[in-house]
MARMARVO-884927 format. One line per field, with one value per residue: residue number from 0; z, x, y of N, C-alpha, C, CB in turn. Coordinates in Angstrom, 1 decimal. Each point is the difference from the previous one (the first is absolute). Glycine has a CB too. Layout:
<pts>
resi = [NUM | ...]
n.zz = [Z | ...]
n.xx = [X | ...]
n.yy = [Y | ...]
ca.zz = [Z | ...]
ca.xx = [X | ...]
ca.yy = [Y | ...]
c.zz = [Z | ...]
c.xx = [X | ...]
c.yy = [Y | ...]
cb.zz = [Z | ...]
cb.xx = [X | ...]
cb.yy = [Y | ...]
</pts>
This chain:
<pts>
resi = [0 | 1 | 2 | 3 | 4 | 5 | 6 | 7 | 8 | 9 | 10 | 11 | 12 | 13 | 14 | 15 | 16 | 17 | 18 | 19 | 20 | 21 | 22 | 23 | 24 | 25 | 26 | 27 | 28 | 29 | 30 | 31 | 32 | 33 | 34 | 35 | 36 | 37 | 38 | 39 | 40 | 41 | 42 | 43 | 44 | 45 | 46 | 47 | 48 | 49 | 50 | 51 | 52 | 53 | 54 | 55 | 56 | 57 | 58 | 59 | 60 | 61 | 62 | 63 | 64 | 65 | 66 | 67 | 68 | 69 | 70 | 71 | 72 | 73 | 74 | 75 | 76 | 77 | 78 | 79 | 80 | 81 | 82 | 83 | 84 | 85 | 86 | 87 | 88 | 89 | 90 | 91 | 92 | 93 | 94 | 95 | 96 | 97 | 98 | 99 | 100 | 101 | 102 | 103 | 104 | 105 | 106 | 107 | 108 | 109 | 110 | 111 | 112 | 113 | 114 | 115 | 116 | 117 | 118 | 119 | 120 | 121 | 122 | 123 | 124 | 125 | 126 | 127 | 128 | 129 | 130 | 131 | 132 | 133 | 134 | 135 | 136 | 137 | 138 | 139 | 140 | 141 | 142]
n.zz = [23.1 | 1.9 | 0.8 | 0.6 | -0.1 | 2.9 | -2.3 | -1.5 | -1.2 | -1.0 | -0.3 | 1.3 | -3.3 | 1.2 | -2.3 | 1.9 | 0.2 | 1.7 | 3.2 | 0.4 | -2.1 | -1.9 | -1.2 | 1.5 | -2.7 | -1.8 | -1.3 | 1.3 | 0.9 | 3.9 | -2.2 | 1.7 | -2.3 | 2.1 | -1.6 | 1.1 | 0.9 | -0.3 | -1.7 | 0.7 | -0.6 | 0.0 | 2.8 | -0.6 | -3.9 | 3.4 | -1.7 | 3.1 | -0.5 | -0.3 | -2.4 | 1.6 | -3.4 | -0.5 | -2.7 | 0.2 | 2.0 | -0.6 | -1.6 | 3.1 | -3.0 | 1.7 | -3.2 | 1.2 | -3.0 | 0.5 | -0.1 | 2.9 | -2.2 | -0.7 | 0.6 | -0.5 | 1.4 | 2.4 | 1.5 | 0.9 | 2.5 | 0.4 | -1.3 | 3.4 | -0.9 | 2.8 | 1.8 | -0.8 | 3.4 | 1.1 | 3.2 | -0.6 | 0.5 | -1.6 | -0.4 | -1.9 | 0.2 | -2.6 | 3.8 | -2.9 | -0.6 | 2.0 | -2.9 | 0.7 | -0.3 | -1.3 | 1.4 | -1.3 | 1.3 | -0.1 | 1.9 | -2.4 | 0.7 | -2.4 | 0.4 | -1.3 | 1.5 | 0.8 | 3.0 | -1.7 | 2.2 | -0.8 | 1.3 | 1.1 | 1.4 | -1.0 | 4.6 | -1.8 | 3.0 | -1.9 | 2.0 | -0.4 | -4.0 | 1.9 | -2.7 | 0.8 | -1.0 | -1.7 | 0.4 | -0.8 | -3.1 | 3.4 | 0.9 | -3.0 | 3.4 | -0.9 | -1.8]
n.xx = [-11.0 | -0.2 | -2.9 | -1.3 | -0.5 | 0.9 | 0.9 | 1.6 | 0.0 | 3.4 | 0.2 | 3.2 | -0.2 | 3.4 | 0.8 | -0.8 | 2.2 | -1.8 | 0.8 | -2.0 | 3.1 | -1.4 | 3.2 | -0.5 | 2.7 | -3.0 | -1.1 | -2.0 | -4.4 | 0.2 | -0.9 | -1.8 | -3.7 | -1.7 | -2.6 | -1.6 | -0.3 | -2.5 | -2.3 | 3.4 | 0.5 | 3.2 | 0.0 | 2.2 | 1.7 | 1.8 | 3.4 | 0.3 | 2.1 | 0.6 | 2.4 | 1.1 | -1.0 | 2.7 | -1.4 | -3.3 | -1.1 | -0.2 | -1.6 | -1.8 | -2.5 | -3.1 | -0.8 | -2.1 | 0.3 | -2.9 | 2.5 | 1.2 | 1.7 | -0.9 | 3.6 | -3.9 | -0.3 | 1.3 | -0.8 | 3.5 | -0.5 | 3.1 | 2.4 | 0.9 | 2.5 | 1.0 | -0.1 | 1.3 | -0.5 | -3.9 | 1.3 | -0.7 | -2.5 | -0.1 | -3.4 | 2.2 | -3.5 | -1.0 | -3.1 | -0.9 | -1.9 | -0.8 | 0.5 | -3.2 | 2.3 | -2.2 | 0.9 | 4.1 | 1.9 | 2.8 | 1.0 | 3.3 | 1.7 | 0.9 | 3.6 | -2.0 | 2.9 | 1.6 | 0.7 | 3.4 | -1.7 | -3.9 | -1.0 | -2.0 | -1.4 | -1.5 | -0.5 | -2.0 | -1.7 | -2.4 | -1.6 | -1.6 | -0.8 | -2.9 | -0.7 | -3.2 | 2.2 | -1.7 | 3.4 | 2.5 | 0.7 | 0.1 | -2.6 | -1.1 | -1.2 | 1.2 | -2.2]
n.yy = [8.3 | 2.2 | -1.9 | 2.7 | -4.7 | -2.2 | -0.8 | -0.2 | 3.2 | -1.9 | -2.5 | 1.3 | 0.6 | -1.3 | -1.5 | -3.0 | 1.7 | 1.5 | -0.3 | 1.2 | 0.8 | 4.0 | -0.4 | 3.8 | -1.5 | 0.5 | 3.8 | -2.5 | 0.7 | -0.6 | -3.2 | 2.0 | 0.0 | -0.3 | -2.1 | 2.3 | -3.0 | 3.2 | 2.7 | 1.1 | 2.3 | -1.0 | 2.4 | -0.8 | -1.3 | -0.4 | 0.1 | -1.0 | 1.4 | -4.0 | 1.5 | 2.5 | 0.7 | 0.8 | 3.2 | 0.7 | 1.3 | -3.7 | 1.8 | -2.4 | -0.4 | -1.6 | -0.5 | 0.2 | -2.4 | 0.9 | -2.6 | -1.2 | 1.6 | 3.5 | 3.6 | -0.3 | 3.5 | 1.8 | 3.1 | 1.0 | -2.0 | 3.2 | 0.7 | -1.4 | 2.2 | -2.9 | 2.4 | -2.4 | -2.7 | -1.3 | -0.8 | -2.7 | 1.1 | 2.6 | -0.7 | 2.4 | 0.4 | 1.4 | 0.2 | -2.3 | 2.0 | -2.9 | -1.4 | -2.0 | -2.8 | -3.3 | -2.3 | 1.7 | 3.2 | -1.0 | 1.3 | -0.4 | 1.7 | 0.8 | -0.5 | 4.7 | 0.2 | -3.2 | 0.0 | -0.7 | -2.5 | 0.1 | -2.5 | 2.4 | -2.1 | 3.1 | 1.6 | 2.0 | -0.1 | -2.0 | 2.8 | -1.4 | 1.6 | -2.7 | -2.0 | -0.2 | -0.9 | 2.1 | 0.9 | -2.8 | -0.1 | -3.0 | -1.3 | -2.6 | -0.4 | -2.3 | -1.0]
ca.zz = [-0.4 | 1.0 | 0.2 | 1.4 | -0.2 | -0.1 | -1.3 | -1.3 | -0.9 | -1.5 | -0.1 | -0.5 | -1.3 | -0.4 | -0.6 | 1.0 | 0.5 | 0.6 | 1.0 | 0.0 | -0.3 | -1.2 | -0.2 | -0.2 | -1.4 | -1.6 | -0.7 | -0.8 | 0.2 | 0.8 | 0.3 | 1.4 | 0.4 | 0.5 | -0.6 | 1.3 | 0.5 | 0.9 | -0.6 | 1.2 | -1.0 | 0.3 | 0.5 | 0.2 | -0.7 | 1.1 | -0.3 | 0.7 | -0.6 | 0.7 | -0.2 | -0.5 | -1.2 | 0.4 | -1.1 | -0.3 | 0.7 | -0.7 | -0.6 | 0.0 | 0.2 | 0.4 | -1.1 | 0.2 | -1.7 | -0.1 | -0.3 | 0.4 | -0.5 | -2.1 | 0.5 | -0.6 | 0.6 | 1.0 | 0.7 | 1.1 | 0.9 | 0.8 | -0.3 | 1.2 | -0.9 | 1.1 | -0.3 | -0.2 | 1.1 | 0.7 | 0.5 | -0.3 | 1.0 | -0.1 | -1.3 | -0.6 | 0.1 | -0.7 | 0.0 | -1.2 | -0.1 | 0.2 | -1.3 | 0.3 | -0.2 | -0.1 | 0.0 | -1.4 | -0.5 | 0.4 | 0.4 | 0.2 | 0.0 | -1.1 | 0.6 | -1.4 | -0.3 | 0.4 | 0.8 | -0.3 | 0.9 | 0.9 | -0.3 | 1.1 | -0.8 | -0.8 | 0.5 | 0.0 | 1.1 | -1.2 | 0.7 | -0.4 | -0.5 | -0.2 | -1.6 | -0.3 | -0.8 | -1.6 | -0.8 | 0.0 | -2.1 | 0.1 | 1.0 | -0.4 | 1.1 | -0.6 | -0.2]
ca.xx = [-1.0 | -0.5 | -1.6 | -0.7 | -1.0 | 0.3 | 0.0 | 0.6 | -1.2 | 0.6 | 1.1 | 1.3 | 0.1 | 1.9 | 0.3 | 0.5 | 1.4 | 0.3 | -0.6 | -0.8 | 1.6 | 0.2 | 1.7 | -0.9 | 1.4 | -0.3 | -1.5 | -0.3 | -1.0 | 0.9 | -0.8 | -0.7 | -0.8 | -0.9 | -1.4 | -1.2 | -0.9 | -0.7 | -0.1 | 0.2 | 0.9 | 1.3 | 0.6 | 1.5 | 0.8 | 1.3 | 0.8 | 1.1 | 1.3 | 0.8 | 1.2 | -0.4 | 0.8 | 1.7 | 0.5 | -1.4 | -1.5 | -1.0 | -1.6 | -0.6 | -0.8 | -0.7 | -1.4 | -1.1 | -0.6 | -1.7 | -0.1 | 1.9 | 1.1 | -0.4 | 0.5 | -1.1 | -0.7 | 0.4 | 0.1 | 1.0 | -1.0 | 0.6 | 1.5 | 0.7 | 1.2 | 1.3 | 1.8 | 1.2 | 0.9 | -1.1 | 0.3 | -1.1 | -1.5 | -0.7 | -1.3 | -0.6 | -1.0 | -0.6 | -1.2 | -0.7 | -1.5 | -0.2 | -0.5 | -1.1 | 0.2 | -0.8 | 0.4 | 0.4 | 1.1 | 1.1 | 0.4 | 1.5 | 0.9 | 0.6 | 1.6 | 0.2 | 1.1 | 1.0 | 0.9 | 1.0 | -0.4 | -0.7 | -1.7 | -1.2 | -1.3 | -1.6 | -1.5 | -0.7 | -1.0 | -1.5 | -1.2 | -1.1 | -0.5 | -1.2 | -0.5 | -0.2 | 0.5 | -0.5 | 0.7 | 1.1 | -0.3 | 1.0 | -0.1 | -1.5 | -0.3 | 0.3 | -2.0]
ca.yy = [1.0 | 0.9 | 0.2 | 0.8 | -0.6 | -1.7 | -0.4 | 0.0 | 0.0 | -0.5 | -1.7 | 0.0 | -1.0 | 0.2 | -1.0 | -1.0 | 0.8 | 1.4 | 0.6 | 1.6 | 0.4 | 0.3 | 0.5 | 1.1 | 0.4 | -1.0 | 0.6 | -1.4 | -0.2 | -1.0 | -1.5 | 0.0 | 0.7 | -0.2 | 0.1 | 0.2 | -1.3 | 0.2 | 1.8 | 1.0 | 1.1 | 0.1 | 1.0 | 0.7 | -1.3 | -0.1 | -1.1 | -0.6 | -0.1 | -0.5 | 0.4 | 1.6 | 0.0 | 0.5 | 1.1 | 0.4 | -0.2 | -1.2 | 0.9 | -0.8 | 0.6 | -1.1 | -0.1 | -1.1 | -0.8 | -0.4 | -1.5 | -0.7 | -0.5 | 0.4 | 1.4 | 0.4 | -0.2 | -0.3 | 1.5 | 0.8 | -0.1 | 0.8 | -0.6 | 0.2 | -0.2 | -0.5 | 0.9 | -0.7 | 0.0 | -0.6 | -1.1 | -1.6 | 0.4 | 0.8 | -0.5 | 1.4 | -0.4 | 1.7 | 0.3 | 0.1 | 0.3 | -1.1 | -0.3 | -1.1 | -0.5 | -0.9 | -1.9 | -0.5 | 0.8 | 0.2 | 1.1 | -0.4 | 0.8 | 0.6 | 0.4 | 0.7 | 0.4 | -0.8 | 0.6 | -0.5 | -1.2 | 0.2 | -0.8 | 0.3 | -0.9 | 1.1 | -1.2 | 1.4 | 0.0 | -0.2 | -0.3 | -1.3 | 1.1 | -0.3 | 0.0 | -2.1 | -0.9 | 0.1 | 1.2 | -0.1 | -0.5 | -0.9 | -1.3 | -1.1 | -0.9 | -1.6 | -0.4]
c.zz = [1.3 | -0.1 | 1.1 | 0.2 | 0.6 | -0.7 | -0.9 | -0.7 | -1.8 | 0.0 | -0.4 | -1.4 | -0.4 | -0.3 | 1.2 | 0.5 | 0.7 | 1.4 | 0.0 | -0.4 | -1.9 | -0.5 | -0.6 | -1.1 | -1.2 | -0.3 | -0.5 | 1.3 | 1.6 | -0.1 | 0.9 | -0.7 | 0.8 | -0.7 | 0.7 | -0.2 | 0.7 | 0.0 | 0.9 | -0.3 | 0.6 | 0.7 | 0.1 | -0.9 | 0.9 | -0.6 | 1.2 | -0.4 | 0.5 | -0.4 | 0.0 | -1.3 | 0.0 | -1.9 | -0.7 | 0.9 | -0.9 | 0.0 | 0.1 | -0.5 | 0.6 | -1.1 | 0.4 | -2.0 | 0.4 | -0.6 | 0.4 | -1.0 | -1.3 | 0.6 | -0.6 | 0.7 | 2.1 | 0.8 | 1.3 | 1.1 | 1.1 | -0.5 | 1.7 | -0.3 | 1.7 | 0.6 | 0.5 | 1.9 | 1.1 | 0.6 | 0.4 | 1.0 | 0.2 | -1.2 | -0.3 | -0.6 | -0.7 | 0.6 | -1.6 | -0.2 | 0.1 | -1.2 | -0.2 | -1.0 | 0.0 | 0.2 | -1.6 | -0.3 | 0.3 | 0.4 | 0.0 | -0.1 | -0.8 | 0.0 | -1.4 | -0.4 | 1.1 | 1.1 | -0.3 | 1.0 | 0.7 | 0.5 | 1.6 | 0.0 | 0.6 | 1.7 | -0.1 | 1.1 | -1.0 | 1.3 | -0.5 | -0.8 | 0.0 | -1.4 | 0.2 | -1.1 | -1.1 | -0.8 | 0.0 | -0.9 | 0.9 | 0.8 | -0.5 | 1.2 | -0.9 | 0.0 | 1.4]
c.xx = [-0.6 | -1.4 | -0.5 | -1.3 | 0.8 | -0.1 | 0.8 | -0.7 | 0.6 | 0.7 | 1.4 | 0.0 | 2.0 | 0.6 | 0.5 | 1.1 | 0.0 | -0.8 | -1.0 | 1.4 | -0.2 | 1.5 | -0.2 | 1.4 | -0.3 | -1.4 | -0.3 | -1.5 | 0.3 | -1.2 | -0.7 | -1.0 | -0.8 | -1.7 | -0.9 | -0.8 | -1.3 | -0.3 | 0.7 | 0.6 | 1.3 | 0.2 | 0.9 | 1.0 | 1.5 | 1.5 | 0.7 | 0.8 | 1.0 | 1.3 | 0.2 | 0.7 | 1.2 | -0.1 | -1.2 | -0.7 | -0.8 | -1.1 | -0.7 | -1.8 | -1.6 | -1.0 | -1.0 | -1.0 | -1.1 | 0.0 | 1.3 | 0.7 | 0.1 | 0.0 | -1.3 | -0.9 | 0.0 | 0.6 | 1.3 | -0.8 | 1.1 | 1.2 | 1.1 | 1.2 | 0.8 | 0.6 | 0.4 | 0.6 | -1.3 | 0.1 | -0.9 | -0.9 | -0.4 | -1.5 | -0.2 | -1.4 | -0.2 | -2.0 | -0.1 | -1.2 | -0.3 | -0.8 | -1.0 | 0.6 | -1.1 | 0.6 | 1.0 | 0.7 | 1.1 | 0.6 | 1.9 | 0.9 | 1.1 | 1.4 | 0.0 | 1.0 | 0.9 | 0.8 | 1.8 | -0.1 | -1.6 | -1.2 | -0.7 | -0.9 | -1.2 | -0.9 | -0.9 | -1.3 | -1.4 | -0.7 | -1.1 | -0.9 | -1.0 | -0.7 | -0.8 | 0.3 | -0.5 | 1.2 | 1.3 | 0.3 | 0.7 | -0.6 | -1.9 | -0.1 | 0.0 | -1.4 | 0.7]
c.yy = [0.6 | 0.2 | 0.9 | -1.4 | -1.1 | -0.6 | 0.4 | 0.4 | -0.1 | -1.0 | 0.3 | -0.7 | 0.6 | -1.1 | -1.5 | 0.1 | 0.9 | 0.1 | 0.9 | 1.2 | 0.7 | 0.7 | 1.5 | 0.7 | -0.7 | 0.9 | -1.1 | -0.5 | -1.0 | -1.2 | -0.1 | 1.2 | -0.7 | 0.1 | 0.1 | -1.2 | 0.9 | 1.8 | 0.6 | 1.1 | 0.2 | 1.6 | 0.2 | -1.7 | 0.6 | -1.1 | -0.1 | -0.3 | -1.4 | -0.2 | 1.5 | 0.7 | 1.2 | 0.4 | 0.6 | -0.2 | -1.2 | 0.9 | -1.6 | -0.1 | -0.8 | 0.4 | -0.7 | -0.5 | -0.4 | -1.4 | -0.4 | -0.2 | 0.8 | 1.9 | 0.7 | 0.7 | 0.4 | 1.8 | 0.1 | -0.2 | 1.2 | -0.1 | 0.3 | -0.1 | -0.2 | 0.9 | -0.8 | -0.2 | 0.2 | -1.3 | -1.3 | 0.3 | 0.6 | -0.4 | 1.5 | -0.2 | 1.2 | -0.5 | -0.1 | 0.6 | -1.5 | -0.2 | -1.8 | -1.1 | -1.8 | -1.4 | 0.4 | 1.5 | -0.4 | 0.8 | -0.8 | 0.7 | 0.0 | 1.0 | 1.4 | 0.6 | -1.1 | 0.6 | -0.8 | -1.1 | 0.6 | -1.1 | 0.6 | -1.2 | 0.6 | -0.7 | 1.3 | -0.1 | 0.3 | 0.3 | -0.4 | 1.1 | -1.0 | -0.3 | -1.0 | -0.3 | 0.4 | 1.1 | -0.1 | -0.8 | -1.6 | -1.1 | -1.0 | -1.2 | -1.2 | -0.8 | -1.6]
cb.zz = [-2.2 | -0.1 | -1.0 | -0.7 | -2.0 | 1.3 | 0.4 | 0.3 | 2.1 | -0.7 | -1.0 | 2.4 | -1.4 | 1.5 | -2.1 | -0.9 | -1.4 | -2.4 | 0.5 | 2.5 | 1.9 | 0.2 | -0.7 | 2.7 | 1.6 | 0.4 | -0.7 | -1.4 | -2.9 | 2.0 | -0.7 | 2.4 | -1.6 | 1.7 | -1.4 | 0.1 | 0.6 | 1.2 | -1.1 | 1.3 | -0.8 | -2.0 | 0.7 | 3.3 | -3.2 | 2.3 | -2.3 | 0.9 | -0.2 | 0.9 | -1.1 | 2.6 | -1.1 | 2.8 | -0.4 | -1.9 | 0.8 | 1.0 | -2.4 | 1.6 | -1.7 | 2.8 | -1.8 | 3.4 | -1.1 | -0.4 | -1.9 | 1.7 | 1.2 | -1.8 | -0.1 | -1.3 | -2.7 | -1.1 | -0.5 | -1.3 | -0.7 | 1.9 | -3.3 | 1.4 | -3.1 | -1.1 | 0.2 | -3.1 | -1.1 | -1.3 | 0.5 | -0.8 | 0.5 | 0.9 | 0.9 | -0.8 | 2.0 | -3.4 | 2.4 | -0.2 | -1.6 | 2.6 | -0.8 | 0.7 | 0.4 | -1.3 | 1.3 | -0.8 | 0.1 | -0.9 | 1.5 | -0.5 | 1.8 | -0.4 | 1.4 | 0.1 | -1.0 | -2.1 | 2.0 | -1.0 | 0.9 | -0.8 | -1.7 | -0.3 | -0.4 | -4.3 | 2.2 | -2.8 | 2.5 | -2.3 | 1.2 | 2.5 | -1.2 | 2.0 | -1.5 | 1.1 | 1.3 | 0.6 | 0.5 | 2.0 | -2.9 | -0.1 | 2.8 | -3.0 | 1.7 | 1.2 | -4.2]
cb.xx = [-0.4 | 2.1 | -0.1 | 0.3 | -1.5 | -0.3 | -1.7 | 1.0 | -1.5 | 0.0 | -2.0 | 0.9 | -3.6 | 0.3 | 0.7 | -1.0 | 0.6 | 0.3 | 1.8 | -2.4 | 1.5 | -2.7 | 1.3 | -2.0 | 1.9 | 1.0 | 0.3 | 3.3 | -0.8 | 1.7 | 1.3 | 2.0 | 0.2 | 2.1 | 0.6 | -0.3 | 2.3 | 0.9 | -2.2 | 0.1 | -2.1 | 0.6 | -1.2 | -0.5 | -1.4 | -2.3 | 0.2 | -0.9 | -0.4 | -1.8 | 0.1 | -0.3 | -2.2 | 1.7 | 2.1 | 0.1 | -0.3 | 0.8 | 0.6 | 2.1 | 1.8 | 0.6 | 1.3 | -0.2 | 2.1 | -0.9 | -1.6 | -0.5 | 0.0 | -2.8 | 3.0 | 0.4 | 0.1 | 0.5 | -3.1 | 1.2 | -1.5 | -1.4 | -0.3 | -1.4 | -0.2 | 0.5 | 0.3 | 0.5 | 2.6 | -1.0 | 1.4 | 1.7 | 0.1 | 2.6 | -1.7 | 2.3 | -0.4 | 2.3 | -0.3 | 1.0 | -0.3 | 0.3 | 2.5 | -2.4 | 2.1 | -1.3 | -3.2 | -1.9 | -1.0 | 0.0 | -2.8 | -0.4 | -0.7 | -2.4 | 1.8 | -1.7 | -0.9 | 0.0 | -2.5 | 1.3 | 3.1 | 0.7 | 0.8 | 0.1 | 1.2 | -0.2 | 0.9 | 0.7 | 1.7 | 0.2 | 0.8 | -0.1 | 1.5 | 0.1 | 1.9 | -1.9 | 0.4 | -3.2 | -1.6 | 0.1 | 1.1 | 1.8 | 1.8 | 0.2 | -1.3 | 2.4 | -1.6]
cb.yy = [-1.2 | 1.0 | -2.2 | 3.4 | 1.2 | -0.1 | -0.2 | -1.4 | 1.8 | 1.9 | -1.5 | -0.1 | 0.0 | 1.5 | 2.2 | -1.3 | -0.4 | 1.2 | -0.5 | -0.9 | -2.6 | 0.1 | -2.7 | 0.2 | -0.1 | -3.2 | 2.4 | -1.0 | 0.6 | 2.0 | -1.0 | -0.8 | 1.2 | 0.6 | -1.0 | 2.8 | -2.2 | -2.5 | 0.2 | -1.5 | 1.4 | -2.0 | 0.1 | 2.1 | -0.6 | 0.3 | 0.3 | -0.5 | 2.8 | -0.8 | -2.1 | 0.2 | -0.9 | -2.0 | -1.2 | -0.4 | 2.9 | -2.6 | 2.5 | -0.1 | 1.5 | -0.6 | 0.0 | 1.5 | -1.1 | 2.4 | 0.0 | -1.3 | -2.2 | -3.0 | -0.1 | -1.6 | -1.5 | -3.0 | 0.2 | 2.0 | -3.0 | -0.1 | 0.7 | -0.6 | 1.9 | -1.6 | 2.3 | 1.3 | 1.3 | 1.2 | 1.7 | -2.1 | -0.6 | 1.4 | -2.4 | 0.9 | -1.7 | 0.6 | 1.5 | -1.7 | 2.3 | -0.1 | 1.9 | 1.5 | 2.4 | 1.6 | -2.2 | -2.1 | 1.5 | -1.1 | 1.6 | -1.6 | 0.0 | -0.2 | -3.2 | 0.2 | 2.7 | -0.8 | 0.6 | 2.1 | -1.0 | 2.4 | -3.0 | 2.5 | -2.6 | -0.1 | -2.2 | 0.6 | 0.9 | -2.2 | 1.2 | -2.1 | 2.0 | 1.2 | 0.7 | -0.5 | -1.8 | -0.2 | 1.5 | 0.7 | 2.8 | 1.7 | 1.8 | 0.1 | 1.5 | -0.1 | 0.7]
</pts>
């Protein structure tokens, strides 16, 4: 991931099987997201290509949910389309409107058009957005 802040402002979540690695030849929600931990806002969503794709451009898209693991709710945040034959260790990328984000949202990536081979792995660049704690629905302090 790509910070301007020291720290962490989001957590990896993914199945115990998976990499950061998304298969950009299968439409289908990818088992890799990321859960904010820390108020801030997203600016740009990116992929690193480390297969390159072949007969389609892939569509990637990045969401963000207000509740982990639940589409409810859940909004666009950009889409980044592949072209076909994008050589490995290229990161394609799109500028976003920056979109804020709290403890307990998600942000994840979303394969919408397929390529015949490809994969990558999603990352994007957050910056630190300041809040106090009262005003954040998700985060409760501990007794």
């Amino acid at each position: 991931m790509s910070y301007l802040k020291k720290g962490h402002m989001f957590h990896p979540r993914a199945a115990a099987s998976k990499t950061s690695t998304v298969d950009l030849s299968a439409v289908a929600v990818a088992d890799v997201s990321h859960i904010c931990v820390d108020s801030c806002e997203v600016s740009r969503i990116q992929v690193l290509v480390t297969v390159a794709p072949t007969v389609t451009a892939p569509v990637v898209t990045f969401r963000k949910r207000p509740t982990v693991g639940s589409a409810t709710g859940q909004s666009s945040l950009g889409t980044i389309t592949i072209p076909v034959g994008t050589a490995i260790g290229t990161v394609v990328y799109k500028d976003i409107s920056p979109s804020q984000f709290q403890p307990g949202d998600e942000l994840l990536p979303d394969v919408t058009t397929a390529a015949t081979v490809g994969s990558g792995i999603p990352s994007f660049v957050a910056h630190e957005r300041p809040e106090y704690k009262a005003n954040q629905t998700h985060l409760l302090a501990s007794a």
